[in-house]
N, C-alpha and C positions, 0 to 999 in steps of 0.2 A: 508228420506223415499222415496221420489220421485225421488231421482238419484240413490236408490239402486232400485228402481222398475225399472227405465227406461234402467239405465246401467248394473245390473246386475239380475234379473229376467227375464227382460225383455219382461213385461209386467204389467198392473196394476194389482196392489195387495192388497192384505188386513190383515195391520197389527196389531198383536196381542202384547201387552205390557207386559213383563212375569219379577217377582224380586221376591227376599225375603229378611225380615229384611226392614232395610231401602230403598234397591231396591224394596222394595214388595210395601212400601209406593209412592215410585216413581213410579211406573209403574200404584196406583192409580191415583194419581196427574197428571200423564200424559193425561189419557183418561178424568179428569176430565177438566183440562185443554187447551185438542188440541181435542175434539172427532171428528173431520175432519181429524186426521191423525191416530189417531189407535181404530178401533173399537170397543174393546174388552181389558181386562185386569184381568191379572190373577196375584191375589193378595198374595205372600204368607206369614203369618205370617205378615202383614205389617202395622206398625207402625203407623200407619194415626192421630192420637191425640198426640198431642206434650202434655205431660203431666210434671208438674211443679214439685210436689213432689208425686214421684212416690210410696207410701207403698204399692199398688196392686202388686209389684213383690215381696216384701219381703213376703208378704201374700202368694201369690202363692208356691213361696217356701215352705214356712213352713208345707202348705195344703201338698202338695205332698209327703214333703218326710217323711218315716215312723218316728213315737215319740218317737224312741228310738235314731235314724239316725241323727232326727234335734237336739236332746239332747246334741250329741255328737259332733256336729257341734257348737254347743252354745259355749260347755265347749273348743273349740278349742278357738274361738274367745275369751272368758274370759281370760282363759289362755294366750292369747298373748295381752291382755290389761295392764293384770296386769305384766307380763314378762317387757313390754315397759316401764312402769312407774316403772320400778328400772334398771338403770343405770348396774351394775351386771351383767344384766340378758336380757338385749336387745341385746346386740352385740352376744350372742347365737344367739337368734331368729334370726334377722337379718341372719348369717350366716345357718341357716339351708334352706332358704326360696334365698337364693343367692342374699339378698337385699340390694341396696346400704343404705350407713351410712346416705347419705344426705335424704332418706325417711322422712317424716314429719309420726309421730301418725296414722293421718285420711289418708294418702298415704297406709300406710302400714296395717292399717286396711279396707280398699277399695277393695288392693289386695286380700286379704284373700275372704273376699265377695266374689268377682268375682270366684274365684276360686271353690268356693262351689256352686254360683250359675250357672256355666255355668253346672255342670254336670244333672239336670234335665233340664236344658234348650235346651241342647243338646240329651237328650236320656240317658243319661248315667247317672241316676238315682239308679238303681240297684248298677253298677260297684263302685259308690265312698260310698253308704253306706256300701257294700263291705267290704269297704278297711279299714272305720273308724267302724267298729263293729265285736266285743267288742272294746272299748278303752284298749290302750294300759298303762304304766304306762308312758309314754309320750306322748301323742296325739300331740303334737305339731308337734314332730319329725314325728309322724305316721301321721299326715296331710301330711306334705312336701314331707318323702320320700316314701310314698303309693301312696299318690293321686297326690298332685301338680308337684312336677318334671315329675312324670315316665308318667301324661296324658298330662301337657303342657308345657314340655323342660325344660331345667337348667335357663332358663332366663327369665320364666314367671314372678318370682318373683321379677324381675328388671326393667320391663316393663316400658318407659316411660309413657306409656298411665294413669299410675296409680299417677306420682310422680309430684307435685308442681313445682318442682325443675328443673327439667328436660324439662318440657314442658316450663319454663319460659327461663331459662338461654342459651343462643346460643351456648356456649359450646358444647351441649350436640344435636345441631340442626342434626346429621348425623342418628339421632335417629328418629328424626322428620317427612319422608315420610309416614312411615306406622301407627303414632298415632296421631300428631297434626290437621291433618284436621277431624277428626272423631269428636274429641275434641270441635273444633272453632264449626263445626255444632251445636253440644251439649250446647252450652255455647254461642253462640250468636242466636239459633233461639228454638232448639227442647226442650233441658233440660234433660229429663227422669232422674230425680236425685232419684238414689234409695236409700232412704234414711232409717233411722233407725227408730221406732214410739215404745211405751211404749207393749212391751210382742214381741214384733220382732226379730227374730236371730241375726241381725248383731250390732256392735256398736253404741252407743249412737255418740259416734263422726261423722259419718256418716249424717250431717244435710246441706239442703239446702246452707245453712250459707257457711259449709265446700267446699260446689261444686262450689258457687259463688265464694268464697275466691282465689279458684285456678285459677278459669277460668279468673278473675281482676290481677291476677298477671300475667299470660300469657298471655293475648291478652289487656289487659291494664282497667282502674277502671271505662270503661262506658263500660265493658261488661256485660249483661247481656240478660236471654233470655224470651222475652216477647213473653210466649207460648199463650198467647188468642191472640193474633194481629195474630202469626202466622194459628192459627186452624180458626179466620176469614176470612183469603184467600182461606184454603183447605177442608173445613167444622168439623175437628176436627172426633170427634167417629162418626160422621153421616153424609158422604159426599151424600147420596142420599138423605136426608130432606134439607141440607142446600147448595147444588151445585148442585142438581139436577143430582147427577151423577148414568149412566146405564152404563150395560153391563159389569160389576167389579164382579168376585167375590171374595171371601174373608175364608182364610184357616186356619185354624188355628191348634194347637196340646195343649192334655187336660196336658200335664206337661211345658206349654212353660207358665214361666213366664212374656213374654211380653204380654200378652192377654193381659193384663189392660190397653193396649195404640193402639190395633187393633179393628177393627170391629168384635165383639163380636155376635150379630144376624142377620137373613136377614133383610136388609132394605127395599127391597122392590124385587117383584118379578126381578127385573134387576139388585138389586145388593143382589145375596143371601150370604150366611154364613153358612161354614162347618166346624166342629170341627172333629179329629180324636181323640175320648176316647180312651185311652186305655193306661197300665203302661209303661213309654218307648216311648209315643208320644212326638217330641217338639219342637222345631224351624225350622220352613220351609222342613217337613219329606216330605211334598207331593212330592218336586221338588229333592225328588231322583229317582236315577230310580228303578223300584219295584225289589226285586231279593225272593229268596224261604223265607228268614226271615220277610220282609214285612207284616206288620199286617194288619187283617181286616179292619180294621179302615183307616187307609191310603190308600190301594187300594181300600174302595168306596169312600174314598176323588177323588181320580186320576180317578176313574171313571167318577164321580161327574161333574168333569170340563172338561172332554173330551163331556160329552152331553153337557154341556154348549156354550161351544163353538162350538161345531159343531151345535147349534142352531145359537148363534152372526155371523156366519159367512158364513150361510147359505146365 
């Protein structure tokens, strides 16, 4: 920051820390951190509690999306539990969903998750109950070729991010840039293991157990991720009580499933907290740029932190 001031501003400045997701968390960490090198920090959506087993995102899901939506979401997942567990009837699935043979059960039920959670997670809330209502007399098939291929490629469903197999064996390392380090984060410090709990959408195979399991066979049998050591360093859900950290604020969206791992109220007048209500709000909306669809809600988010900062950096 000092040689982009000196050699390319070319003058002192004053720098503002902006992320979302796990940059969002970064960008707290940073001002918490270094507050000698960036004044201010705009938090989006971000992740600051390394959370061990995470049911707040299954919860969240479930809240959100309509009871006919998540119903039909259920009977997707049943249905490919029980498809898996006969020999028959997996090698369908599997090819409908473009997944490799080598998938493990909890791989192939992980994926499915994601896939349904990333659509309120993203905004896209409406678009995939959509897609799954009415059910069709295949929901499987109407998962895969409604929702999963046509919103995230022919290759979601092969994703090494999701597979044991993949993330362990080198074979498969060409795969490796754009999923294993997210991974190692997950599984040597943060965790966020969304796991399954008794009345929850996603499968019961979905247990801590399962996330450990993988991550000991990929990065070897002393990984694991000791989330209180870490939320010791960064102060965890409440870095203004226990880092004493200012001039952060913290954004959030009312369909983003990862709330349960952000700063959820203000902590203190320096480090405040805004949520955007509204159907359709959800991970890191603020940090788009506004256009005529933009809701209420977000543009006084984006309000919000324009006086903000134009306070911090007054």
């Amino acid at each position: 920051m000092g040689f982009a001031s000196a050699s390319i501003v070319g003058r002192p400045a004053k720098w503002v820390s902006i992320g979302g997701s796990y940059p969002g968390a970064l960008s707290a960490w940073l001002r918490i951190r270094h507050p000698e090198l960036v004044v201010a920090s705009w938090s989006s959506s971000g992740v600051v509690d390394a959370v061990f087993n995470f049911t707040a995102f299954d919860e969240r899901i479930k809240f959100e999306l309509p009871p006919q939506c998540a119903a039909n979401i259920k009977t997707v997942y049943d249905l490919a539990e029980k498809a898996w567990d006969q020999p028959d009837q997996r090698a369908r699935v599997l090819s409908l969903f473009n997944t490799p043979a080598y998938f493990t059960k909890g791989d192939f039920m992980w994926m499915l998750a994601d896939s349904a959670a990333m659509g309120p997670q993203y905004g896209f809330k409406t678009a995939m109950c959509d897609t799954m209502t009415p059910l069709s007399s295949d929901p499987l098939a109407q998962f895969a070729q409604n929702w999963t291929i046509p919103h995230y490629g022919a290759d979601f469903g092969g994703s090494c991010y999701y597979s044991t197999v993949c993330l362990t064996d080198a074979a498969y390392s060409s795969q490796w840039p754009n999923q294993r380090p997210w991974v190692y984060q997950c599984c040597s410090e943060l965790a966020y293991w969304q796991i399954s709990y008794p009345g929850s959408l996603r499968s019961s195979v979905l247990t801590a157990d399962y996330f450990t399991a993988q991550c000991q066979s990929a990065f070897g049998p002393d990984t694991f991720a000791n989330t209180t050591s870490f939320n010791d360093v960064y102060g965890g859900n409440n870095p203004a009580a226990n880092k004493n950290a200012t001039n952060v604020i913290a954004l959030n969206g009312s369909d983003d499933p990862w709330q349960g791992a952000c700063v959820q109220q203000t902590l203190a007048a320096t480090y405040p907290e805004a949520t955007a209500a509204c159907d359709g709000c959800g991970h890191c909306g603020d940090l788009r740029a506004p256009t005529n669809a933009t809701s209420f809600a977000v543009r006084s988010q984006q309000q919000l932190i324009s006086e903000y900062l134009a306070l911090w950096l007054a």
